[in-house]
N, C-alpha and C positions, 0 to 999 in steps of 0.2 A: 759918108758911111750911114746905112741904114740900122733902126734897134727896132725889135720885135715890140708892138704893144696889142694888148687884147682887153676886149668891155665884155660886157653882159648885157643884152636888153631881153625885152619879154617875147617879142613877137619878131618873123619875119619880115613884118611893113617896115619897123624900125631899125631892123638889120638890113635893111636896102636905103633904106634912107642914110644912116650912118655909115655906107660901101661909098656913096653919093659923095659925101662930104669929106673923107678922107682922101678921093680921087683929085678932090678939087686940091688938096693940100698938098698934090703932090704923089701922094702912093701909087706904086705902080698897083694895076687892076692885078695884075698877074701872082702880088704878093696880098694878095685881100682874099683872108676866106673865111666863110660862115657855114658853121660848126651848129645843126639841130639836133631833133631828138633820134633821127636814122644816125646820126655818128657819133654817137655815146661810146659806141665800144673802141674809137679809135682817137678823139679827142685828147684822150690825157698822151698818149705816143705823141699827136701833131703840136702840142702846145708844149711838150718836153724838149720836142728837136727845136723847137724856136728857141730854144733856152727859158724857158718858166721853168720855175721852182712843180715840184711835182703833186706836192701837197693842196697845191692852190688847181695844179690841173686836176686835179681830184675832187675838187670843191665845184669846178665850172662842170665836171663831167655829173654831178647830181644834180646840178640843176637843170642841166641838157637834158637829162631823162625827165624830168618835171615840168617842161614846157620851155625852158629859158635858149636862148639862140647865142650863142657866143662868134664875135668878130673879131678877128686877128689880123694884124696889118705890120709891114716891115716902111717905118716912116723914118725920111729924113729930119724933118723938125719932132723929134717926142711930142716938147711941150704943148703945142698945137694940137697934134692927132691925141694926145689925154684929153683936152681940153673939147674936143668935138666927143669923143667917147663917154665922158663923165658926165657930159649931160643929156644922155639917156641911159648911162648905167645902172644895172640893180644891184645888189648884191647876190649871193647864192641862196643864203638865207632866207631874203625876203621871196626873193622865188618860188622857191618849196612851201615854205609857210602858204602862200598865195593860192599856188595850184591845191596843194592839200582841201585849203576852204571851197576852194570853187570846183572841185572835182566830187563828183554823187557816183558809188556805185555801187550797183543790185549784184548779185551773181546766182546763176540758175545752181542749183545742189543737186544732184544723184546719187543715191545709195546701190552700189551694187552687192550682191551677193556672191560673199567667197564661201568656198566650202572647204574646209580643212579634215584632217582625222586627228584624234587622240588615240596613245594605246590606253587600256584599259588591261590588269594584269588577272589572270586568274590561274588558276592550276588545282592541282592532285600532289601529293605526297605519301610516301611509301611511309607507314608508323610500323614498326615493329613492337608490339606490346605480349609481355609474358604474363602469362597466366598459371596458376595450380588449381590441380583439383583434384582427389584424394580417386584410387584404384584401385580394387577388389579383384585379386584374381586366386582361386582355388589352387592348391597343391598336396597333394599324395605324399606325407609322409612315413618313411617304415622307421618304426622302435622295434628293438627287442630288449627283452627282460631275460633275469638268470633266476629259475626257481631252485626253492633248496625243497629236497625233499628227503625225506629220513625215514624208513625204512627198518622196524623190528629183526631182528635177525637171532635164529639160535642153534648156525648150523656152526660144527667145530673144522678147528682148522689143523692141516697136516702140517708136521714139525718145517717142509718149505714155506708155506704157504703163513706160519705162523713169523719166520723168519723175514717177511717180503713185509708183513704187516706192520713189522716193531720199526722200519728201519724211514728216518724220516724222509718226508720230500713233499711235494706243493703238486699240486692239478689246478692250474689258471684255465678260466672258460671267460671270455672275449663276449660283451653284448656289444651291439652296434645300432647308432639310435640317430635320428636323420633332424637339420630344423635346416628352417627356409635360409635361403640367400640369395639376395635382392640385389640385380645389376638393374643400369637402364641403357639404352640404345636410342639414340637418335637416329630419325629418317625425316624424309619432306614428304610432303603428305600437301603443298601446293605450292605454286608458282605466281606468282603477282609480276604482269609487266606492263610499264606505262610507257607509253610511244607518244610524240608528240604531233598532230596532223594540221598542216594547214590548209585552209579554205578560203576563197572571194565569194562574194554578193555582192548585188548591186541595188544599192540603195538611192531613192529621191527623196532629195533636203529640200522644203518648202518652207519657205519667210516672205517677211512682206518688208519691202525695202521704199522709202520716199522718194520724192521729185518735187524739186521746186523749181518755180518757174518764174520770169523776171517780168511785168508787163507793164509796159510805159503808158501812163494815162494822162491825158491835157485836165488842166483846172482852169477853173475858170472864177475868175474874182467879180462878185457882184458888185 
């Protein structure tokens, strides 16, 4: 009965070298695979169906993307095939840490120019504001008045006439005398309408946007 074992080394040379020495111990070729930085995305899958714990296939999958090459082998003797593996093993850790130091990089930068709009609001409003302001208009009144006027008399009067004289009674005479009265009447006298219209133009947005550029230079140590 075969068990699943898997190492970590740094490089390729050593992941041929350690395919080498496991074959010697037995492993079939057929169960020996080496895991770079092209199968990162599938890694943690191949080392989960062997039965590893997924967590640790998660740990050999960063260091795969950082340079580290992982070895997987189904051995009859474990003891042995750990024993060839551990002595070229890294850990995940040491890996990343490693590549991190020895990796330098520049990256070229371009700025491009986006051109977006803003609304900006503006308008008109209809105010209605009341005003007074005092109006003069002439009008034509008619009054009348009641004069008295009294009148000497010393002609005599005949026994009818003396009769109509004694007997009493009232003569009302009626004047009729006019004053203003003041209506008012509302009309429009204008019309205010606000429409709203839209328009396009076409406008050119001018900026100055950067570029940087990466260039590799030899040094030379005197």
């Amino acid at each position: 009965m075969t068990e699943s074992v898997i190492g970590l080394v740094e490089d390729h040379k050593t992941a041929q070298q350690v395919r080498g020495e496991l074959a010697k111990l037995g492993c079939a070729d057929r169960t020996i695979a080496i895991f770079g930085e092209e199968d990162a995305d599938t890694v943690v899958q191949e080392l989960t169906e062997r039965g590893h714990k997924e967590d640790l296939a998660r740990r050999y999958r960063e260091a795969v993307r950082h340079g580290g090459i992982v070895v997987a082998a189904e051995a009859k003797d474990v003891d042995r095939a750990l024993e060839v593996l551990n002595r070229f093993h890294k850990s995940p850790e040491e890996l990343i840490e490693r590549h991190q130091q020895e990796t330098v990089r520049g990256q070229s930068v371009e700025e491009n120019l986006r051109v977006g709009k803003e609304q900006n609001t503006t308008g008109k409003r209809l105010v209605t504001e009341v005003s007074e302001h005092e109006v003069e208009k002439p009008v034509t009144l008619r009054e009348e008045e009641i004069e008295v006027e009294r009148n000497q008399q010393g002609r005599r009067l005949s026994p009818k006439e003396a009769d109509r004289a004694f007997q009493e009674g009232a003569v009302e005479v009626t004047a009729v005398s006019e004053r203003p009265v003041v209506s008012k009447e509302a009309r429009v006298t204008e019309e205010v309408t606000l429409r709203k219209q839209a328009d396009e133009r076409q406008e050119t947005v001018r900026d100055t946007v950067r570029h940087s550029e990466v260039k590799v230079e030899d040094t030379k140590k005197k």
